[in-house]
N, CA, C and O atoms as CSV, one atom per row, in Angstrom:
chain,resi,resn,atom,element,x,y,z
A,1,UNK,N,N,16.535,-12.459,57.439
A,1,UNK,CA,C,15.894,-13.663,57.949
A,1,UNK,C,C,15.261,-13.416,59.325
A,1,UNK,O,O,14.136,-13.784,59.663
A,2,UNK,N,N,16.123,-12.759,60.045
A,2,UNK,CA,C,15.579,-12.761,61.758
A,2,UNK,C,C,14.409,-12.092,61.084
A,2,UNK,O,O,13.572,-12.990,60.982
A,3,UNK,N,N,13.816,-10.775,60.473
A,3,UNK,CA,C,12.515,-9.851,60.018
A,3,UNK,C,C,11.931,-10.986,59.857
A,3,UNK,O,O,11.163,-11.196,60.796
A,4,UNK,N,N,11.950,-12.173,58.766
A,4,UNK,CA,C,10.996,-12.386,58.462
A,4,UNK,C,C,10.151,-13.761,60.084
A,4,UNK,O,O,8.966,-14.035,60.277
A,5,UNK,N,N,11.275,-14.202,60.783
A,5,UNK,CA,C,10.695,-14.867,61.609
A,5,UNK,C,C,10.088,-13.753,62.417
A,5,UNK,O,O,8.958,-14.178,62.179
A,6,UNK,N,N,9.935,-13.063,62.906
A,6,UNK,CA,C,9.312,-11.907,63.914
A,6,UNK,C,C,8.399,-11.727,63.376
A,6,UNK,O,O,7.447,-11.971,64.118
A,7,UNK,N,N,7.994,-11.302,62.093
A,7,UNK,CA,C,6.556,-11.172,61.235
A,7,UNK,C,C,6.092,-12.799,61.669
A,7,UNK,O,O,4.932,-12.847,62.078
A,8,UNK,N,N,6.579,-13.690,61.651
A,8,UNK,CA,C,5.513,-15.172,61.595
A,8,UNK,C,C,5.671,-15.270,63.134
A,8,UNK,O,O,4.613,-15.821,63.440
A,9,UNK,N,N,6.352,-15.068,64.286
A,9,UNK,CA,C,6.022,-15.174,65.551
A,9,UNK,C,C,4.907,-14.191,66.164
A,9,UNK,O,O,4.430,-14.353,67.287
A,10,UNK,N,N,4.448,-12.848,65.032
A,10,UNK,CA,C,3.506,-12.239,65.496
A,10,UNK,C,C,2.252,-12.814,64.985
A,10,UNK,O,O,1.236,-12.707,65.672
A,11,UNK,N,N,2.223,-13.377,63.921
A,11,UNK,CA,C,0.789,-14.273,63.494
A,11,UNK,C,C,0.669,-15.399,63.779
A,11,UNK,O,O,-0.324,-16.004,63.377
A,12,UNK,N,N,1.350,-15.849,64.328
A,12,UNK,CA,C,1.516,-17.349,65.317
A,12,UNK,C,C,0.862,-17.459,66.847
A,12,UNK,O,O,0.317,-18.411,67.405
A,13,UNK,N,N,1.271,-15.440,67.518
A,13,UNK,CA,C,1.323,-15.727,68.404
A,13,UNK,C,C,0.257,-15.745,69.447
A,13,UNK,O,O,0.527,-15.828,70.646
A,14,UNK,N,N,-1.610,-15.624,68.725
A,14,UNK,CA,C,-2.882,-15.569,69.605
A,14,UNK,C,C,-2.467,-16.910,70.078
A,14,UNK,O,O,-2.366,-17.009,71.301
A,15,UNK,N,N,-2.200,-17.990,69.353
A,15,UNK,CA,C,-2.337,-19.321,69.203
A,15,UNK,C,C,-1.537,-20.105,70.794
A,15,UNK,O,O,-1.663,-21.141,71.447
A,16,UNK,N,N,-0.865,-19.086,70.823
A,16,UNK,CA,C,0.281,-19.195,72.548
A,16,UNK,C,C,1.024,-20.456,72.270
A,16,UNK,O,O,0.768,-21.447,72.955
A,17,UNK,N,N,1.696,-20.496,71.565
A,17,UNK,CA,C,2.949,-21.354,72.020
A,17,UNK,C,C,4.373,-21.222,71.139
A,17,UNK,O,O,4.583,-20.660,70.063
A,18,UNK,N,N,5.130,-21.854,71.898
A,18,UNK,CA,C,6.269,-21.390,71.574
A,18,UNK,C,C,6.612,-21.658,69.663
A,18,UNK,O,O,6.221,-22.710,69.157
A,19,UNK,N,N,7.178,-20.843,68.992
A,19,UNK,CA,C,7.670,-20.866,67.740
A,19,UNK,C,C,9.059,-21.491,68.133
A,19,UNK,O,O,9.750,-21.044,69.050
A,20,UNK,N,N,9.452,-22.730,67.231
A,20,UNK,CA,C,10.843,-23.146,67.567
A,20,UNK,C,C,11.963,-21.921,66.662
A,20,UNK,O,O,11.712,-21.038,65.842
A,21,UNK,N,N,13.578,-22.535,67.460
A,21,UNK,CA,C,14.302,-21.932,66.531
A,21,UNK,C,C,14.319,-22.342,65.472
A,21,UNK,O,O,13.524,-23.229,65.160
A,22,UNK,N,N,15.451,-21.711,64.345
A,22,UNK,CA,C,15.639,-21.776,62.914
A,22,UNK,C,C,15.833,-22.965,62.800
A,22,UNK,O,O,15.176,-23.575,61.956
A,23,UNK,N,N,16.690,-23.584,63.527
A,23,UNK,CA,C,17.431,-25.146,63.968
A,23,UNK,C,C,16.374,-26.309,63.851
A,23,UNK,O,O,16.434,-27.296,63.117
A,24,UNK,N,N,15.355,-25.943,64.784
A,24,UNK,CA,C,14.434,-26.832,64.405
A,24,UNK,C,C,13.657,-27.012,63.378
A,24,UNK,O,O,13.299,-28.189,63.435
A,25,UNK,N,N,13.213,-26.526,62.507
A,25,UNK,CA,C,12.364,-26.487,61.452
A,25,UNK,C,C,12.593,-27.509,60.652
A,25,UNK,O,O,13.767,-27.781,60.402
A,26,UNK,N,N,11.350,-28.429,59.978
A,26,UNK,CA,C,11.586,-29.315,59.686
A,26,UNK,C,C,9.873,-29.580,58.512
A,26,UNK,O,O,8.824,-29.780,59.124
A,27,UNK,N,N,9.846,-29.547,57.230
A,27,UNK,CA,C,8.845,-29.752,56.225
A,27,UNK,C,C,7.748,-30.254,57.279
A,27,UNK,O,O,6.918,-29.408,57.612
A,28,UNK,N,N,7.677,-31.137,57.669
A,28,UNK,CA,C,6.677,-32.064,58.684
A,28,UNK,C,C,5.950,-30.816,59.259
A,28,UNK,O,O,4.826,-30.491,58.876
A,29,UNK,N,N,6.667,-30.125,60.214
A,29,UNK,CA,C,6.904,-29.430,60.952
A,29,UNK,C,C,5.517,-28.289,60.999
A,29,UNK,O,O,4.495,-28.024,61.633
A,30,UNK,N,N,6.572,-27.752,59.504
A,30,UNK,CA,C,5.915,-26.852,59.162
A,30,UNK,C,C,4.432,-26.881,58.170
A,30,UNK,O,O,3.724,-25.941,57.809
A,31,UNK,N,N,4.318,-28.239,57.934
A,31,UNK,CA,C,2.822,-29.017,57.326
A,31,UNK,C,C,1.763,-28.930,58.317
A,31,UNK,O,O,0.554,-28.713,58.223
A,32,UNK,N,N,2.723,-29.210,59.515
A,32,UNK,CA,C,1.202,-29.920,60.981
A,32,UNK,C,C,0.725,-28.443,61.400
A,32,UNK,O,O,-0.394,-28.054,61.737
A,33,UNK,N,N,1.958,-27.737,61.268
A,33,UNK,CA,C,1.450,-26.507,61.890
A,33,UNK,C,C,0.504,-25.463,60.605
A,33,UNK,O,O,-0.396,-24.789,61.107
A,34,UNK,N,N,0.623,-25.370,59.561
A,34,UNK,CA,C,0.177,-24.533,58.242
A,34,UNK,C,C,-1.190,-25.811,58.699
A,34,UNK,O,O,-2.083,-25.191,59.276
A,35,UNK,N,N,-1.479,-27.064,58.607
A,35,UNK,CA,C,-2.853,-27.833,59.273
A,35,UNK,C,C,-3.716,-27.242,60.342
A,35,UNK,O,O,-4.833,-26.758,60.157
A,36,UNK,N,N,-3.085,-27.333,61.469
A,36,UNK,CA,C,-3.526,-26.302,62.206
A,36,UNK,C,C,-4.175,-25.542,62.412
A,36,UNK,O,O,-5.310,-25.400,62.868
A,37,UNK,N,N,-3.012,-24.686,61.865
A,37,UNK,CA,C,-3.909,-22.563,61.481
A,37,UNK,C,C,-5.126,-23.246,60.671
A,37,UNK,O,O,-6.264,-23.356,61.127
A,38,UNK,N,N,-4.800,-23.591,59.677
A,38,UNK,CA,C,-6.062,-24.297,59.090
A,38,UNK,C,C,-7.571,-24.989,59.782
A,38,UNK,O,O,-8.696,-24.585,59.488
A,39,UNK,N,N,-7.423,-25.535,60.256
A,39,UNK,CA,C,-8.346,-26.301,60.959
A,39,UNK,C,C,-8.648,-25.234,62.346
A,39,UNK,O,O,-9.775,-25.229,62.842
A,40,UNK,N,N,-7.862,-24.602,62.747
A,40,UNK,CA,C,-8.739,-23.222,63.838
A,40,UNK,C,C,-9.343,-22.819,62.812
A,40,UNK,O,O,-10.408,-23.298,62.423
A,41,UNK,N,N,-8.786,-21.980,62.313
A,41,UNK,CA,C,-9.851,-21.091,61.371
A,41,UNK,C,C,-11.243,-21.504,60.853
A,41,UNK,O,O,-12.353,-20.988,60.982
A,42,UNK,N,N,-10.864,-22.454,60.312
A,42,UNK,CA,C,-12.200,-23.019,59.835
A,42,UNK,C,C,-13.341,-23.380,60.546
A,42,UNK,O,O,-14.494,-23.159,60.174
A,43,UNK,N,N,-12.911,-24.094,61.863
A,43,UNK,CA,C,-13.556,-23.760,63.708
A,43,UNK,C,C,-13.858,-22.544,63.832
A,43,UNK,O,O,-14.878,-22.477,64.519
A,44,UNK,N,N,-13.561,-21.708,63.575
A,44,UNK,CA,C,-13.748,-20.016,64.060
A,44,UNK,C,C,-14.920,-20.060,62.701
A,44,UNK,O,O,-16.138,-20.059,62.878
A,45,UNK,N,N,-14.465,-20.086,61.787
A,45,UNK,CA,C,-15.598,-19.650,60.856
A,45,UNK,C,C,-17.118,-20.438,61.196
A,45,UNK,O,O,-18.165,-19.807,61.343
A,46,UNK,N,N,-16.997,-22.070,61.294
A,46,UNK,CA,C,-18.184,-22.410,61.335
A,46,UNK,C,C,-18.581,-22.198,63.039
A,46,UNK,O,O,-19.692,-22.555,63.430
A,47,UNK,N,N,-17.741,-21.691,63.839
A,47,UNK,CA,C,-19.263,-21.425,65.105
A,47,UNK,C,C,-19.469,-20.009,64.774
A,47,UNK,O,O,-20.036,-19.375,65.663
A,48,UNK,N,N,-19.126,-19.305,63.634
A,48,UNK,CA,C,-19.829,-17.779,63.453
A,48,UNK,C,C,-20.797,-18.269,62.920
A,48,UNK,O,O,-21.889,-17.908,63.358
A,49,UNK,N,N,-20.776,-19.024,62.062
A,49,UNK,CA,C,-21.820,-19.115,61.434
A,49,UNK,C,C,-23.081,-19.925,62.240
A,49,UNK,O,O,-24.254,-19.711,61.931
A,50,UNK,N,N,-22.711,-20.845,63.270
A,50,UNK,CA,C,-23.689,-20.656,63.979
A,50,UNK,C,C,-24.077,-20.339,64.848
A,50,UNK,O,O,-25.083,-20.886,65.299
A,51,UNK,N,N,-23.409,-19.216,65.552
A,51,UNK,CA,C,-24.165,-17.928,65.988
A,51,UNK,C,C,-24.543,-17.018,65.267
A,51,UNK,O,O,-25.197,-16.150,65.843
A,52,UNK,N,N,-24.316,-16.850,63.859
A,52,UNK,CA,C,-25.297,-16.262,62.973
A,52,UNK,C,C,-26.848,-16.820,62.904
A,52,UNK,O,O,-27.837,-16.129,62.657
A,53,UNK,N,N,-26.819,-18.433,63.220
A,53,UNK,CA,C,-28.091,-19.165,62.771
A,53,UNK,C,C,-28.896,-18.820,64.008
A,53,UNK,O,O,-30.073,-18.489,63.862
A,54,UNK,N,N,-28.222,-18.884,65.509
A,54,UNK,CA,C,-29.113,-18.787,66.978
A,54,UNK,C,C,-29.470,-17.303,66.786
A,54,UNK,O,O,-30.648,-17.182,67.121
A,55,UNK,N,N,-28.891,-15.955,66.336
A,55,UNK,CA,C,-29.625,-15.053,66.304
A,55,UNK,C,C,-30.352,-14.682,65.369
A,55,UNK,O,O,-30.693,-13.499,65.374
A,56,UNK,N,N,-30.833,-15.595,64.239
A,56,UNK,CA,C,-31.514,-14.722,63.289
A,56,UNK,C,C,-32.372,-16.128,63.890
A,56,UNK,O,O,-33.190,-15.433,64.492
A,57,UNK,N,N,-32.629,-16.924,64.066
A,57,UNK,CA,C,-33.456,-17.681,64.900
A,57,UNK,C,C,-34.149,-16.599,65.943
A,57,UNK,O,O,-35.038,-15.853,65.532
A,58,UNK,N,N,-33.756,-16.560,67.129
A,58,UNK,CA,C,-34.274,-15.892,67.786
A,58,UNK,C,C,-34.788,-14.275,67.557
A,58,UNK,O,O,-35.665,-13.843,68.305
A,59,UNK,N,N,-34.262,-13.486,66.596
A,59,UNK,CA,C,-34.558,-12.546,65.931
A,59,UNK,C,C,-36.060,-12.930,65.621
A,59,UNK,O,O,-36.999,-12.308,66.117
A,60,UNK,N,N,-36.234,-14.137,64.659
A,60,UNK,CA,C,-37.456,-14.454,64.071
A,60,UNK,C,C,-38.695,-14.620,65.066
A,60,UNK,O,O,-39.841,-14.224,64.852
A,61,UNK,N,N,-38.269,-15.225,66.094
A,61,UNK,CA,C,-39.392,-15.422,67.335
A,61,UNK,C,C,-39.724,-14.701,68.056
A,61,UNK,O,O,-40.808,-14.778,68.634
A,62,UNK,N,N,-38.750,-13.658,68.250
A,62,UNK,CA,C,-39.518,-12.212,68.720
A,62,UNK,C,C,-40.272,-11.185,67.713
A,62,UNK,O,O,-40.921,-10.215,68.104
A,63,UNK,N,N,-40.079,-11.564,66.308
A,63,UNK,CA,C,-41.256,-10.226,65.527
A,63,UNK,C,C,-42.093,-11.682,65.496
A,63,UNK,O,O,-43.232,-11.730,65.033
């Protein structure tokens, strides 16, 4: 058990904040946070994508 929390405090941990103990864990808990990761990511994906759009924009106006 301790292995497998150390594997999820290292993919938790760009995010900076504290992982509770075992004690705390609670379905809710672990919903808002699996939301979360969710909803960054998906933030991360759509401003790539539009900084994909400002440089092939500007790509286009210089040829």
């Amino acid at each position: 058990m301790q292995q497998n929390n150390s594997a999820i405090k290292h993919l938790i941990k760009p995010f900076s904040f504290e992982f509770p103990q075992l004690e705390q864990f609670s379905p809710l808990f672990l919903n808002n946070l699996n939301q979360d990761y969710i909803i960054t990511n998906l933030q991360f994906i759509m401003s790539l994508y539009s900084l994909r759009d400002i440089i092939w924009t500007i790509t286009q106006e210089l040829c």
